[in-house]
C-alpha positions, 0 to 999 in steps of 0.5 A: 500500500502506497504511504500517503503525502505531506508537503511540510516545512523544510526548516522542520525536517531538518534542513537549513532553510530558516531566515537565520540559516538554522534548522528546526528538526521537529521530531513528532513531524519527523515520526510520521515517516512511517506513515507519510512520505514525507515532502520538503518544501520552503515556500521562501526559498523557492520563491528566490530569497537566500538562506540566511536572509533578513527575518520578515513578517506581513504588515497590512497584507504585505512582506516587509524585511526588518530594513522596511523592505518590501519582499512581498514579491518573493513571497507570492512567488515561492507561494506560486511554485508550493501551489504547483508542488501541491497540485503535483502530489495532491498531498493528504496533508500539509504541516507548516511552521507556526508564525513563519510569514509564509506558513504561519497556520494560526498565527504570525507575528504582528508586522512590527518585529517586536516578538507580538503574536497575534492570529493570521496565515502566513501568505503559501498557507493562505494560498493553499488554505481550503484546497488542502488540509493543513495544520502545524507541527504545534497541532501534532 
């Protein structure tokens, strides 16, 4: 029987594709390799930003590194290429980093770089909300 699919956020496998250059390596994402094949994607990467890059949040629906620069573009894009991935594999299910300006699922923070939190999506997950299940590794 074949496994089922999981788009999950690179930077939970492992893989060094957070802002700062540093991985995350979530364990309870990584135990579900028994049952889903389990499929890396960074949403900014894709979308052409290097790895390590200025930390960025959304502020009045668009991207802003914290120099005040504009990176919406880079976003949208690396959204666009996870959307073509997803509708590739049409995955059972996408896990997504918390808070992260591409793949907050419930949360992001608040635009001001001040640490605040406060309920949204970030922008691949808002692109992908609805056509496929999505959660975040805090949900496992």
């Amino acid at each position: 029987m074949a496994k089922k699919i999981a788009l999950v956020s690179s930077c939970l496998l492992g893989l060094p594709t957070r802002y700062d250059g540093k991985a995350l390596f979530h364990k309870k994402v990584l135990a579900l390799k028994e049952e889903y094949l389990l499929i890396p994607v960074c949403p900014e990467q894709l979308g052409g930003l290097s790895t390590p890059r200025e930390p960025a949040e959304i502020r009045d629906g668009k991207v802003f590194d914290c120099n005040g620069k504009d990176v919406t573009d880079f976003f949208l894009k690396g959204a666009e290429a996870v959307i073509k991935i997803a509708d590739l594999l049409q995955p059972d299910l996408v896990i997504f980093k918390e808070r992260s300006p591409s793949c907050g699922v419930n949360q992001i923070c608040d635009g001001s770089f001040s640490g605040k939190k406060i309920p949204g999506e970030g922008i691949t997950t808002q692109f992908l909300r609805g056509r496929f299940p999505i959660i975040s590794e805090e949900e496992l």
